[in-house]
Each structure stands twice: as C-alpha cells, then as structure tokens.
N, C-alpha and C positions, 0 to 999 in steps of 0.2 A: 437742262443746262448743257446737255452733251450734245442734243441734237443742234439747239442753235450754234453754238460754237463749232463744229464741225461743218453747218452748211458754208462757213468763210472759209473752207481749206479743201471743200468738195463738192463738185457739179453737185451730186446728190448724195443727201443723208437721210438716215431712217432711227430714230432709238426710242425702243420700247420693252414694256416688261412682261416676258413670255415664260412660261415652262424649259426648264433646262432641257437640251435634245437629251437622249440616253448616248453617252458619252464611251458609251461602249461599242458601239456602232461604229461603221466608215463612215466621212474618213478619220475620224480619232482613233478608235480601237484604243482606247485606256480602258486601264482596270478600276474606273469607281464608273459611275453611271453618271454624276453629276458635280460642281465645284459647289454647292451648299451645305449649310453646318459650320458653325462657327467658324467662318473665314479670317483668316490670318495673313500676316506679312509675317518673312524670316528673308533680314539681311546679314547673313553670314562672311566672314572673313571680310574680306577686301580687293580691290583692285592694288592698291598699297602693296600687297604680298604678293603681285606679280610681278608689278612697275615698281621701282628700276629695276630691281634683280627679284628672280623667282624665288621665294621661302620656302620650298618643296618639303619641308617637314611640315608646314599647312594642312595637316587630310579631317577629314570632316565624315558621318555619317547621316544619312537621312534618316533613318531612324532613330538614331539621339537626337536628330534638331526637333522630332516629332515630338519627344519625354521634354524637351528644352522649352518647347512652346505650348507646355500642356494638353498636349493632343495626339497621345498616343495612339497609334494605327492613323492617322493622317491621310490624306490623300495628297499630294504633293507636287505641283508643278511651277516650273519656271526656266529658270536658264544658270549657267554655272560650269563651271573647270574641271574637268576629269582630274581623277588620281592620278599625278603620270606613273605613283607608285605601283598603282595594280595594272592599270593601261602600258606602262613602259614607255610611254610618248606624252606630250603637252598636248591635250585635244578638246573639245567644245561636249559639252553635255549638255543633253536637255533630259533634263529632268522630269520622270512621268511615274509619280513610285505612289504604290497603297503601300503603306511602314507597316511592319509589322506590330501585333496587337498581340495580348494574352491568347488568345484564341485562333489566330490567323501569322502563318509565318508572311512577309514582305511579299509584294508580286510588282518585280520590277519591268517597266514597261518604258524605261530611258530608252534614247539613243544617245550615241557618239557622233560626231562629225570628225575628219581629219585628213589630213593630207596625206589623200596616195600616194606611197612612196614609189607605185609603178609609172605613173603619169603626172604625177602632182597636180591630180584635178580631188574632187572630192568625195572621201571616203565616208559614207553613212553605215550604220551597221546599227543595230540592236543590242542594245549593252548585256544583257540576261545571256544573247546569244553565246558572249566570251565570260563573261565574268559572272561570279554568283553574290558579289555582296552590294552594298547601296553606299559604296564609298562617290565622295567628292573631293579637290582640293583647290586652296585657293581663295575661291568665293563663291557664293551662290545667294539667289535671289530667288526668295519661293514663294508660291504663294498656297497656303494649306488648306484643308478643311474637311468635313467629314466621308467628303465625295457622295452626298446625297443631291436626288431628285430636289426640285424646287425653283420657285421666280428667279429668272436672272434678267437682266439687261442684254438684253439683243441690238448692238450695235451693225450698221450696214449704213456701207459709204463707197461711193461711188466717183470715179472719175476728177485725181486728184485735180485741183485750181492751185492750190498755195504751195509754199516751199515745206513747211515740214509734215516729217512721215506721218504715219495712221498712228502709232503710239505717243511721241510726242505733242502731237496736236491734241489727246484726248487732257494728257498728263497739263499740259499747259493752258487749257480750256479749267478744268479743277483749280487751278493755282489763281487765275484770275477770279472764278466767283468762291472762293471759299478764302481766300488769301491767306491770314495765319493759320488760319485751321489745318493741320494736314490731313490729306484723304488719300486715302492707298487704294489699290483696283488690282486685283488679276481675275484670269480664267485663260481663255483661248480664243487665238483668233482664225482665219484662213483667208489665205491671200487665194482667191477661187479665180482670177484672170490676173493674166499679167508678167510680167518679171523684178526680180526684185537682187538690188546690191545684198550681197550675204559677205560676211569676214568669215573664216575656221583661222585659225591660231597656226603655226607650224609645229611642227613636232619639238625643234630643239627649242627650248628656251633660250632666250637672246643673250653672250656670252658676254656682250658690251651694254653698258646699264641706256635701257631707255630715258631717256630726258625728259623729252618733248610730244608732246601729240605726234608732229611730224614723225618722230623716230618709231613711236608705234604703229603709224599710218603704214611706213615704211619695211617695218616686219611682219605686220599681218599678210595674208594672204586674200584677195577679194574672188571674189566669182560674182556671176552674174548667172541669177537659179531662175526657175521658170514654174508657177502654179503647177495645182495646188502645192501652198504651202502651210503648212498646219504648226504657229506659231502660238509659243507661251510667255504671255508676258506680266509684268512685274513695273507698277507704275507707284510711285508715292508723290504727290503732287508739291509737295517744299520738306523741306528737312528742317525736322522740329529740335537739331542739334544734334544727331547721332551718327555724325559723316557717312551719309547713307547713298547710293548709287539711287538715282529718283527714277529710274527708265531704265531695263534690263530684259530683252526680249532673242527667247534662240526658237529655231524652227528645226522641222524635219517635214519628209514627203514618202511615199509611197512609191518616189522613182529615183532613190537615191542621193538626195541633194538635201543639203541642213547646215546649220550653223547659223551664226548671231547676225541678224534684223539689222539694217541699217535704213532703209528706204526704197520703196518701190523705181524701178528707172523704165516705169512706162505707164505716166501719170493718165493720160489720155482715158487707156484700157482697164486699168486696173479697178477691180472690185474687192473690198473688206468686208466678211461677216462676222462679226464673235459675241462670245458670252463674255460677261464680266460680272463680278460682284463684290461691291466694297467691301475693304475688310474691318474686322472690330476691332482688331491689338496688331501691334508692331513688337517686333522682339529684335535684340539687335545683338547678335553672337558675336563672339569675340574681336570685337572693333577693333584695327589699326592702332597703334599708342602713336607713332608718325604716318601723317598722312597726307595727299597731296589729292588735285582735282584730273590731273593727267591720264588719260586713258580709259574716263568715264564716257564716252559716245555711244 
C-alpha cells in the first residue's frame, strides 16, 4: 500500500519489512534498541491549550502517560511542547524518553529546540543536560512501545515529484486504502540529504489571541535546517471522533538544528529512510472540552 502510493509523490520509493536497526546506535543514539512491543498511539492535551491563548497550567508527564496507556516503563517517541514551567520559555520537544519502570528509573534522551535569545536562530540542546524530570506541556503526540528488537517497515523515498511532505503523503496514502478504518503509524525517520522548512515556537507566548492559521504562521518562527535530520513522527490516518491532531512530526540533529517537520524545500535532492510500525490502541488524554481545527499543520 505505502510503496505504491508514495511512487506518485516520489521519483523513487522502496517499502519493505526488515529488522529494526539497534536504535541505540548513530545517528539515533536513543535509549531502547528498537520501536517494537505493543505499539501505541498517545494524543495528549491539545493544540486548543495553546491556540488562542496558552493554558500554561497544561503540564503533563511521560511517565504517567506511560501508567495512562498501560505500558509502564514505555519507550516513547514523538513531538510536543516543553513545560515553559520547568524550561521558563515556550520551546519544542522531542520527545525520546524510556519511562521509568519498577526496576529501572526513566532515561531521558529528549531534546528542546528554541530560540536563541543571543541570535534568534536555533537553539538545540539536550533536555537531561538541563533538567531531571520527563515533564511536558500543552500537547504531545507519542508514539509508545516496549523499545524492542523486531520487523518494522523500512520506508525509502526518494526525490520529491508532488506537493505534499514525506509524512503527509504516507498519512494520506492510509486514509485512501483503508478509509473508515483508522490506522495510526510512528517510529523515526531521517531526512539523510537535503534541507528542510522546520518551525520552533518563540519563547513568549502570543499576548494577543491567535485567530487564524495566518496569525500563527505569523508568530512562529521558520528556519530553513540542513540533514541529517532524525525526525519522530506521529501519523493517525482519519479521526475516529476524538479531535485528534492526524500528523505531528519534531526532529533534532547532531549539529544543532531541531524543531517541528513542515516539508522538505529541496525536492529534487532530498532522500527519506525510516522505520515505522502500526500501532494496536489509541489513547486519547485529556481532550479539549472547546476545540477548533487552527494551528494543526
């Protein structure tokens, strides 16, 4: 399904079902070996509690979403909002956490992304490096599982042709051959040539309420990052009713450059490899009571 559908959006495509790399290795360097073992989706909070105005009492733990989604000590990857409470700024997380377990305390292996406030270009850093807990705020989009060895889908794609990005294309390929059905998908990808549009957030939260797409467009912050980029994403291909964000993808690199997936902007060159592996249950943490479609890209 994925390979035909992706050769309409790419010079070349490749999908097939391989051994997971050891994920402990460059360039990942995470703390499980592998995204296998009861794979999960966790849609947490909301974009709602950032748009219009930020709900900063919003905080969230990964380790409780772990006990939340039955999968205590979890392996944990996706994309999501820093605590500005422990961080002291509004900043991008990527999420990269083994939760702690009876036996094993947490080993946090996040980054932040966020606006140098010396240069206002972008600030990466290693969340463990500053902080000791597994806090989030806001929303987050994970995708869990026991971090074991095992088959995954090795996705490889090649020299965009069409207009949407590598994550939308997979997510919208799913929604046409499975249509009611919803099917959910994480693990990691890497954008290995290329460059690619990335947003990080600014530090102040916006004092004046976003509206509109535009008005968020207008406060983000863009850059323009350069591979490797070693991206975690968070795909559900239709929403079975639980106002779910369907596409949620943050990176980080090795040379200091991270923050939220928008689209490659050098179709020509660019090359996609990742693992992915559908997941069995959705869990859907404390959903918005008002909610709007604004600021979901």
């Amino acid at each position: 399904v994925l390979q035909k559908g992706l050769k309409e959006n790419f010079a070349d495509a490749e999908v097939s079902v391989v051994d997971c790399p050891d994920l402990t290795q460059e360039p990942f360097s995470f703390p499980a070996k592998g995204i296998c073992g009861k794979p999960r989706i966790a849609d947490v909070g909301g974009v709602p509690y950032l748009i219009p105005v930020a709900q900063k009492e919003k905080l969230y733990d990964l380790n409780t979403v772990a006990k939340d989604i039955e999968l205590p000590g979890a392996f944990i990857l996706g994309a999501g909002a820093a605590s500005s409470k422990t961080v002291g700024v509004n900043a991008e997380l990527i999420p990269i956490v083994q939760t702690k377990s009876e036996k094993k305390p947490a080993v946090n292996g996040s980054y932040i992304a966020q606006i140098n406030p010396a240069d206002k270009g972008c600030l990466l850093e290693k969340y463990s490096s500053k902080y000791p807990d597994c806090e989030f705020g806001l929303l987050a989009n994970l995708y869990a599982s026991e971090g074991q060895p095992g088959k995954v889908i090795e996705v490889k794609a090649n020299g965009r042709t069409g207009e949407l990005n590598f994550v939308s294309c997979l997510r919208q390929i799913l929604e046409k051959h499975y249509g009611e059905k919803p099917v959910g998908m994480g693990g990691t990808f890497i954008i290995e040539k290329g460059k690619a549009k990335i947003h990080v957030m600014p530090p102040e939260f916006s004092a004046c309420p976003l509206n509109t797409d535009e008005d968020v467009n207008n406060w983000l912050k863009f850059f323009e990052m350069k591979a490797p980029l070693i991206c975690q994403p968070v795909i559900v291909s239709r929403d079975p009713g639980f106002d779910l964000r369907l596409e949620h993808t943050h990176c980080f690199s090795h040379h200091g450059e991270g923050g939220h997936y928008h689209q490659d902007t050098s179709p020509d060159s660019v090359r996609y490899r990742g693992y992915f592996l559908p997941a069995e249950l959705l869990f859907r943490i404390d959903k918005p009571l008002e909610t709007h479609l604004i600021g979901r890209d």
